[in-house]
Structures are given as structure tokens and as C-alpha cells.
VOPAGU-2260 file (C-alpha; in pm, 1 decimal, decimal comma):
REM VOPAGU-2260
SITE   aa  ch    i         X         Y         Z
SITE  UNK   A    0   -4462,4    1493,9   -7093,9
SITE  UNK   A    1   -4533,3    1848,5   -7017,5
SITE  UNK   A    2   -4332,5    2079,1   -6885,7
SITE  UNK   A    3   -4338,4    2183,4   -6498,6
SITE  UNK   A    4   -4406,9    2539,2   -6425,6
SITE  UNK   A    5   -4171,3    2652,6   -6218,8
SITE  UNK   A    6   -4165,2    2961,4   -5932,4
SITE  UNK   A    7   -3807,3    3141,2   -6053,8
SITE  UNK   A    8   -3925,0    3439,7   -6154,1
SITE  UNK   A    9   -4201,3    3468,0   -5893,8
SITE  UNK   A   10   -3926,0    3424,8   -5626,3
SITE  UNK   A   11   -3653,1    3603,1   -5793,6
SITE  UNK   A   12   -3888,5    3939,7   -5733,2
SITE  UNK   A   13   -4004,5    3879,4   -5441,5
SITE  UNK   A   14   -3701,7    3825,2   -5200,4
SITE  UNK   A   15   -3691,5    3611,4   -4859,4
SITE  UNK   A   16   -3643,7    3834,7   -4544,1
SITE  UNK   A   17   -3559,2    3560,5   -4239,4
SITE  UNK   A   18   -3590,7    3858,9   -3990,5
SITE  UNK   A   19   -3955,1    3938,3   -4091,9
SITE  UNK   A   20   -4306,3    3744,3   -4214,9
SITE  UNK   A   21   -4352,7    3834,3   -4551,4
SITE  UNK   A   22   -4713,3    3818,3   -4609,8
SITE  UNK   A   23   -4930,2    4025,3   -4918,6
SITE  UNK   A   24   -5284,9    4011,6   -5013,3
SITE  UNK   A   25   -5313,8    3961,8   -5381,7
SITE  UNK   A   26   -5558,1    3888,1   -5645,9
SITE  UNK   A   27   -5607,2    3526,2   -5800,0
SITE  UNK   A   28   -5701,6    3471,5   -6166,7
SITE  UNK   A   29   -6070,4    3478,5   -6124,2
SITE  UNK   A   30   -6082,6    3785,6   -5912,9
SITE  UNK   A   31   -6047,7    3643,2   -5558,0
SITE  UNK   A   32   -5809,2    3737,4   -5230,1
SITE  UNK   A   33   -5578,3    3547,3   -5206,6
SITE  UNK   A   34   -5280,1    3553,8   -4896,4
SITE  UNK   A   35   -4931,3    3468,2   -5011,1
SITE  UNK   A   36   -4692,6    3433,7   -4759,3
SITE  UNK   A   37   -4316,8    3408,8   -4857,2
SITE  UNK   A   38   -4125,1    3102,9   -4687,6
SITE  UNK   A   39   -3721,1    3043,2   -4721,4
SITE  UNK   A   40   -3797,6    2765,8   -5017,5
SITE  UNK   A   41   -4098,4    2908,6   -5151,3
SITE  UNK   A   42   -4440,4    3073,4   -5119,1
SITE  UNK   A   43   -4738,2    2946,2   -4939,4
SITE  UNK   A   44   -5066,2    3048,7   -5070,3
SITE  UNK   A   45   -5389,1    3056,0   -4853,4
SITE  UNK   A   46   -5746,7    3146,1   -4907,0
SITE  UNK   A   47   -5877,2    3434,6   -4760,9
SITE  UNK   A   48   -6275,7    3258,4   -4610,2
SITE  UNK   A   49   -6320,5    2922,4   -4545,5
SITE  UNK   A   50   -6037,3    2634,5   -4508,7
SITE  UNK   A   51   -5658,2    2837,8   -4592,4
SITE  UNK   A   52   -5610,9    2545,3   -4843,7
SITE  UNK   A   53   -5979,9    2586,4   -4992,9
SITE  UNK   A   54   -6053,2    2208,9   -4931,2
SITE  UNK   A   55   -6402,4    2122,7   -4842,8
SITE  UNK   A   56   -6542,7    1805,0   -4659,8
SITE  UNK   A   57   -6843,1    1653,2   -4724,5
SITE  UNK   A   58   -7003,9    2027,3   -4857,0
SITE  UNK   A   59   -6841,1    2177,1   -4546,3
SITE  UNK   A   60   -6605,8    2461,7   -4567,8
SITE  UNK   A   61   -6369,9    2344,4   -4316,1
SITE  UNK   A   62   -6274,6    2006,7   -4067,7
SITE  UNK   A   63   -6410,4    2193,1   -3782,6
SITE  UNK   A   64   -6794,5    2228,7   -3933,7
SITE  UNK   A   65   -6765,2    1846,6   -4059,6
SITE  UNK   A   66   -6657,9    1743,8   -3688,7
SITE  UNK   A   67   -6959,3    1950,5   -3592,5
SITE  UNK   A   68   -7195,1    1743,6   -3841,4
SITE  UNK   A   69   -6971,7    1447,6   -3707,2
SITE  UNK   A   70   -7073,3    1460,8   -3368,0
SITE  UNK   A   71   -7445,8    1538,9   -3406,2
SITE  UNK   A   72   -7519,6    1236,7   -3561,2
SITE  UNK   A   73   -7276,2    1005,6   -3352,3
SITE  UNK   A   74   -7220,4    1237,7   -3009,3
SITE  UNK   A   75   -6973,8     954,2   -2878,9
SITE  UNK   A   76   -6756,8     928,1   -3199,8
SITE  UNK   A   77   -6391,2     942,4   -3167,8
SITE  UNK   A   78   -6163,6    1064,7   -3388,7
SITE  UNK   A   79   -5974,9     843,3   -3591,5
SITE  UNK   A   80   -5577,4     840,2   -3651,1
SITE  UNK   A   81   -5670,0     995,3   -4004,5
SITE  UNK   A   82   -5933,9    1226,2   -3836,7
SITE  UNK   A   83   -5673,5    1355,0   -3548,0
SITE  UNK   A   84   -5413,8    1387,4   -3874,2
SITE  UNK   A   85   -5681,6    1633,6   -4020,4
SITE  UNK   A   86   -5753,6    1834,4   -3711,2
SITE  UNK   A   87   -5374,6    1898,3   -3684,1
SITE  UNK   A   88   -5325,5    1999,8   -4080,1
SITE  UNK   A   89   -5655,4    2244,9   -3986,3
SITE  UNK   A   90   -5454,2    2412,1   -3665,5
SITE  UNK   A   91   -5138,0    2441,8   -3875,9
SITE  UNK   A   92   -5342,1    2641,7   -4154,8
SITE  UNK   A   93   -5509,9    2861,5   -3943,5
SITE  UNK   A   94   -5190,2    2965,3   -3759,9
SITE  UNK   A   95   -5061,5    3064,5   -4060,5
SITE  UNK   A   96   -5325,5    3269,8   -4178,7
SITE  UNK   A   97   -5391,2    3413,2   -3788,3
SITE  UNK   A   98   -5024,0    3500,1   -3801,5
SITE  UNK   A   99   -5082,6    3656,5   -4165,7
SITE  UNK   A  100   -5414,1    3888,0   -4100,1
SITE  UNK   A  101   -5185,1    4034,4   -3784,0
SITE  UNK   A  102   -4902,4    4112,0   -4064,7
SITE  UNK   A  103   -5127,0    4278,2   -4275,9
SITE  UNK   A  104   -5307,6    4441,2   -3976,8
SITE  UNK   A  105   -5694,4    4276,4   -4053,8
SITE  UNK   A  106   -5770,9    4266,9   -3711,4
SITE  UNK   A  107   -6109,3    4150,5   -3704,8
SITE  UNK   A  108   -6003,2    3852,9   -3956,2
SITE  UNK   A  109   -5730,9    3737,4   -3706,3
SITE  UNK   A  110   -5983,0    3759,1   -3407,5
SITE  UNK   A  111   -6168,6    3522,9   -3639,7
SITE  UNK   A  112   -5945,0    3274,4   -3719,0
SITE  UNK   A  113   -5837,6    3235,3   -3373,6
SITE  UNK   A  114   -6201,4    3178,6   -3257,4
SITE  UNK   A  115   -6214,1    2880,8   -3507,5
SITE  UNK   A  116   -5906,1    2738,1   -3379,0
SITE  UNK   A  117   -6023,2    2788,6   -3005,8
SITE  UNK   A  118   -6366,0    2587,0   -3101,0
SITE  UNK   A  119   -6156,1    2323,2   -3291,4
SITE  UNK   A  120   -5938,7    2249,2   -2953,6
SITE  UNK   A  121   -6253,8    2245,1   -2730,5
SITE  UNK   A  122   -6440,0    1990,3   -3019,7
SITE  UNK   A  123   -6140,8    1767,4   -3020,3
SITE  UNK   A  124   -6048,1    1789,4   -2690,5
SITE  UNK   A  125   -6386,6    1616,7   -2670,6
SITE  UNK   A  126   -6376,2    1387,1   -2923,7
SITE  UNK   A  127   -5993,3    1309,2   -2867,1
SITE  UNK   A  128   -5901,2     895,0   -2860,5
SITE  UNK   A  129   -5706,9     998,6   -2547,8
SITE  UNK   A  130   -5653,9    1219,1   -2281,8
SITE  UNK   A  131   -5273,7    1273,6   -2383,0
SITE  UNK   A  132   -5365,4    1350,4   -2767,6
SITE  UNK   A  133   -5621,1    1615,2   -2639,8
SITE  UNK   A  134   -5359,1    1793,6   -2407,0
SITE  UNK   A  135   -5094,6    1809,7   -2673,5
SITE  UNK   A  136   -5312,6    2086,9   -2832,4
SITE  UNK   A  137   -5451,7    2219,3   -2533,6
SITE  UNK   A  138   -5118,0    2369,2   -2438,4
SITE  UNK   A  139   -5093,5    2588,4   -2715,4
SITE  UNK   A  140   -5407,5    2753,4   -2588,6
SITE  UNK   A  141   -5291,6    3007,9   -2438,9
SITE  UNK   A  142   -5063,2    3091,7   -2718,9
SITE  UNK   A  143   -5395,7    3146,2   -2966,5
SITE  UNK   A  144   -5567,8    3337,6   -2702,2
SITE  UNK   A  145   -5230,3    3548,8   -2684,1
SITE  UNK   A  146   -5281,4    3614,6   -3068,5
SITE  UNK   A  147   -5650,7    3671,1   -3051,5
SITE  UNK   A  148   -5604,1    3937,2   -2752,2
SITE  UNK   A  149   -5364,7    4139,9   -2955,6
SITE  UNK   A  150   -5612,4    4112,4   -3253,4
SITE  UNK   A  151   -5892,6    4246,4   -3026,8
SITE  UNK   A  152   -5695,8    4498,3   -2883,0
SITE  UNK   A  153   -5577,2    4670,5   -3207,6
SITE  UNK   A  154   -5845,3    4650,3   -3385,4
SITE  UNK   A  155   -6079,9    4839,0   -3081,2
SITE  UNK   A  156   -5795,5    5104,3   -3120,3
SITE  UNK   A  157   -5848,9    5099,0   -3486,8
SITE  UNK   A  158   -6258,2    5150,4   -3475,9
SITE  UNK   A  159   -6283,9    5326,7   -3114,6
SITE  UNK   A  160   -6070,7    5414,8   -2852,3
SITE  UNK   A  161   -5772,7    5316,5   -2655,4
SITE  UNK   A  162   -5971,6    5264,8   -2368,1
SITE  UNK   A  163   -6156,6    4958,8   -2539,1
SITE  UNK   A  164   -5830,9    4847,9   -2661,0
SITE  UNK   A  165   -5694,8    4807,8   -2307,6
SITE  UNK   A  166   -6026,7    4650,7   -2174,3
SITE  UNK   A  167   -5974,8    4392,0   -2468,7
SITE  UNK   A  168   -5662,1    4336,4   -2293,4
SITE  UNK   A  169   -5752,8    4290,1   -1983,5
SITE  UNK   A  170   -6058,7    4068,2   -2052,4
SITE  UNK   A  171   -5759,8    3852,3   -2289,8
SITE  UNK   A  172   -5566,8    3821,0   -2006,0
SITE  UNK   A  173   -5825,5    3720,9   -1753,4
SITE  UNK   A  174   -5938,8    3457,5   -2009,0
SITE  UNK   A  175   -5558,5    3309,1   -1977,4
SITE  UNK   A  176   -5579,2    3345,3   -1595,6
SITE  UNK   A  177   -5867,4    3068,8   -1592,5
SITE  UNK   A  178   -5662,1    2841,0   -1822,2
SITE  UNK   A  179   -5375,0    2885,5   -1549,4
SITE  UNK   A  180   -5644,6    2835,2   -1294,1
SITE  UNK   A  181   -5818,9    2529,9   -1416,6
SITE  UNK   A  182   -5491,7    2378,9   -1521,0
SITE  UNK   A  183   -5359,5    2427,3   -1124,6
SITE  UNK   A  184   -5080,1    2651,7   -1261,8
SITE  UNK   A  185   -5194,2    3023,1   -1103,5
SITE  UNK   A  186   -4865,6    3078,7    -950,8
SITE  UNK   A  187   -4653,3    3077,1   -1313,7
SITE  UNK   A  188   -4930,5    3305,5   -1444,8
SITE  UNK   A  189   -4775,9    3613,2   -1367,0
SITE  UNK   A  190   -4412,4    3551,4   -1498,8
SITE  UNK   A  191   -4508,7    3341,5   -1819,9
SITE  UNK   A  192   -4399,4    3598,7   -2121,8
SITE  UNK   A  193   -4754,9    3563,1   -2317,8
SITE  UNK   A  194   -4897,9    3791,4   -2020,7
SITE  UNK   A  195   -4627,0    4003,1   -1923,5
SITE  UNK   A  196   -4619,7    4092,6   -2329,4
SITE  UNK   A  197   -4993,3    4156,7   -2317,6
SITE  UNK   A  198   -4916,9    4353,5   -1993,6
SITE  UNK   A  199   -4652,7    4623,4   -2157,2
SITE  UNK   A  200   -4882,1    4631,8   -2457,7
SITE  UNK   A  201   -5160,6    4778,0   -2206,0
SITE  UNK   A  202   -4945,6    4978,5   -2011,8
SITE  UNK   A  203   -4757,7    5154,4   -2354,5
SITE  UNK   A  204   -5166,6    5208,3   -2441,1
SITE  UNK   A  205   -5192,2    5371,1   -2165,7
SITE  UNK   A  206   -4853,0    5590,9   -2150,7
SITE  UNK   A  207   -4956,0    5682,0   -2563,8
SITE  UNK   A  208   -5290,6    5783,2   -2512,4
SITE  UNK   A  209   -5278,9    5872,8   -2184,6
SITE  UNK   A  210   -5526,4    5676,6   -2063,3
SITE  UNK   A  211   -5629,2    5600,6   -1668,1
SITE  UNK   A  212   -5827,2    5325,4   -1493,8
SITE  UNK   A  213   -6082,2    5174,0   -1767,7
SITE  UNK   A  214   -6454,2    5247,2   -1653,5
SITE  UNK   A  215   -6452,7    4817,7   -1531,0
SITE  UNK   A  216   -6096,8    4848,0   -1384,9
SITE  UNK   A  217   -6275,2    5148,3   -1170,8
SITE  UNK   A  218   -6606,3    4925,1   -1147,8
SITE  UNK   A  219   -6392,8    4655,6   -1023,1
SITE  UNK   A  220   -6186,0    4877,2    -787,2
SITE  UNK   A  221   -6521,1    5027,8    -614,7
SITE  UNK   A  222   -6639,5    4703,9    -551,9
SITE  UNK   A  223   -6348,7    4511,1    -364,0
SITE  UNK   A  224   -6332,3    4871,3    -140,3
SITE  UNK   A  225   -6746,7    4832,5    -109,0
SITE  UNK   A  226   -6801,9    5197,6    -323,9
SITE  UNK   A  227   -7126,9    5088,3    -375,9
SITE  UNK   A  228   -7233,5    5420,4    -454,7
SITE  UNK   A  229   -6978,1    5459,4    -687,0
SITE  UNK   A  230   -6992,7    5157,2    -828,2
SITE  UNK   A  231   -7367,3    5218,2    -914,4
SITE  UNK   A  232   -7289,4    5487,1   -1090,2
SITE  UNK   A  233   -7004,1    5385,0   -1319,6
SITE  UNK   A  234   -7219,6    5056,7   -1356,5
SITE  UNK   A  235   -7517,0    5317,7   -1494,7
SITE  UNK   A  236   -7213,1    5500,0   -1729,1
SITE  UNK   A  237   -7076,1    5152,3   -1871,8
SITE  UNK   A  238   -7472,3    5093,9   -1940,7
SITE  UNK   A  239   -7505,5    5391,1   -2120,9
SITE  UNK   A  240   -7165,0    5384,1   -2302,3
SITE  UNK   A  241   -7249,7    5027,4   -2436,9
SITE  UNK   A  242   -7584,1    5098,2   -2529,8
SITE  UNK   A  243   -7448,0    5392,2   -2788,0
């Protein structure tokens, strides 16, 4: 019988820090990405496009496009135990790697990944064998839209301004508003910690780059106090500003 490889020397030079994620970008043997992320018995290893564990199903790169096939041809299908068992291994992987493109500060790849996982809660939320299954997932919603706000947030600091970076906040947050709303829970909205962390993240923007109201936080502003002439006229300088 062959001998097992073994990880020794992998591990023994790469050592486990509990009070960070430990997360590189490296190259495989046949040229690719590939994300390692170091775990207190090991190493995970994910792939960079596609499904984090590179399985494929039925020619599709991940569960979420073969639900998508799925329902197409059957729209009242529901998922099976074994189905529901894949949709959860498919959340778990894309955490990791959403958590691991926000280590190694790929912003747009984490705002990605998140949008995936957002698509695969509303599609099984849908196709869920019951209501309770469906709402097990649906309360981490707000955590993924916590993650993909960030993402959004640094990475319009990264590639424009600090200005875009809080708007991506504040358009994050009033996304998580509507999930409090629709889920009659509008009065814990302002204390849960997801927002008041997304709210100090704007607010140190704005103390770092000294940045005022946002053109829409003005918008907004003219409008409840009927500016309308004002609010014509920083509607006209959003136009402009977005069409550049």
C-alpha cells in the first residue's frame, strides 16, 4: 500500500494564529489561484472562480446554476433532503471564501461571492420543503449583506472616493432596514451590532476624509424639507457625476 502524504512540513512553516484568519493566495501546480486558508488542524484550500471546492454538477460550475436549470424545467420542484444537504455545503464554501477575499482585501471578489450566496437563499427559500428549513438560512441574511456592504464600501474607496464608499454604506444599510421591515422587526434595527458597525465605519469615513452629507443624503434631505429647487439641482449634479 502506498504511502500517505502527509501536511508536516507544510504546517510546520506556516504557523496557526487563533487571534487572526490566515488566508494567502498561492499558485497550484498547473498555474492556477488557488486560496489557502490556515485552520487550527490544517489548511483548507479553495478555488478562486466557480464552486470553492471546484466540484461541478451536471456541467454547471456551482449548486446554485444547477438549481437554476432545476427549476426551469420543473418550476414546482422541491428540494430534496440530499438537495437541501448541498445548498448548505454551497453557503458554508462561499463564507469561507467571502470571509477570505475581505482578508486579502479583493473587494470586488467578496461583493461577488456574497451576491451568489444572496441568490442561493432567495432560490431556496423558494424551493425549500418547508417554511422552517427556508428561515433557518434566511436569518443569516443580514449577516452576508453585512459582509457584502463592507466589500462595496472599500473597494469604492479603493477605485474612487470616500464619498462613494459611504453611499455604499448607506444603500447596505437601507437594504438591511427592509429585511428588518419585512420581517416586522424595525424597532431592533437600530441597536442590532451589524448596523451600528456599518454605522462607525461611515462615520470614521467621514472623520478620515473629511467628508460631509453625500450628494443623495443632501438629495434626500431637500426633499423631506420640500427644497425642490435644490433638490433639482443636486438631482441634475448626481446625473452628471454618474454619467462620467
Amino acid at each position: 500500500m502506498k504511502r500517505a502524504t502527509h501536511f508536516d512540513e507544510l504546517l510546520s512553516t506556516w504557523e496557526f494564529d487563533p487571534g487572526n484568519l490566515n488566508v494567502r493566495l498561492v499558485k497550484g501546480k498547473d498555474g492556477r489561484d488557488v486560496i489557502q486558508m490556515r485552520v487550527d488542524m490544517g489548511m483548507l484550500q479553495l478555488e478562486t472562480t466557480g464552486r470553492p471546492d471546484g466540484a461541478v454538477y451536471d456541467e454547471s460550475e456551482t449548486y446554485l446554476d444547477h438549481l437554476q436549470h432545476l427549476r426551469l424545467q420543473d418550476p414546482e420542484h422541491k428540494l430534496s433532503e440530499e438537495e437541501c444537504n448541498e445548498v448548505d455545503r454551497e453557503f458554508m464554501q462561499f463564507y469561507h471564501r467571502r470571509i477570505c477575499w475581505l482578508r486579502l482585501q479583493y473587494y470586488h471578489r467578496a461583493v461577488m461571492d456574497a451576491d451568489h450566496t444572496l441568490r442561493l437563499m432567495d432560490l431556496s427559500s423558494e424551493m425549500s420543503p418547508e417554511e422552517d428549513w427556508g428561515s433557518a438560512h434566511e436569518q443569516y441574511r443580514p449577516f452576508v449583506l453585512f459582509h457584502r456592504t463592507q466589500a462595496q464600501a472599500l473597494g469604492e474607496l479603493e477605485d474612487h472616493t470616500a464619498e462613494e464608499a459611504i453611499q455604499a454604506i448607506n444603500q447596505g444599510l437601507e437594504v438591511i432596514h427592509q429585511f428588518f421591515i419585512k420581517h416586522e422587526a424595525e424597532d431592533h434595527f437600530e441597536e442590532d451590532e451589524l448596523v451600528v458597525r456599518l454605522i462607525e465605519m461611515r462615520e470614521s469615513l467621514r472623520n478620515e476624509y473629511s467628508v460631509g452629507k453625500t450628494l443623495k443624503e443632501q438629495l434626500a434631505a431637500a426633499v423631506e424639507q420640500e427644497q425642490y429647487e435644490l433638490a433639482a439641482k443636486l438631482r441634475d449634479e448626481l446625473t452628471r457625476r454618474e454619467a462620467n
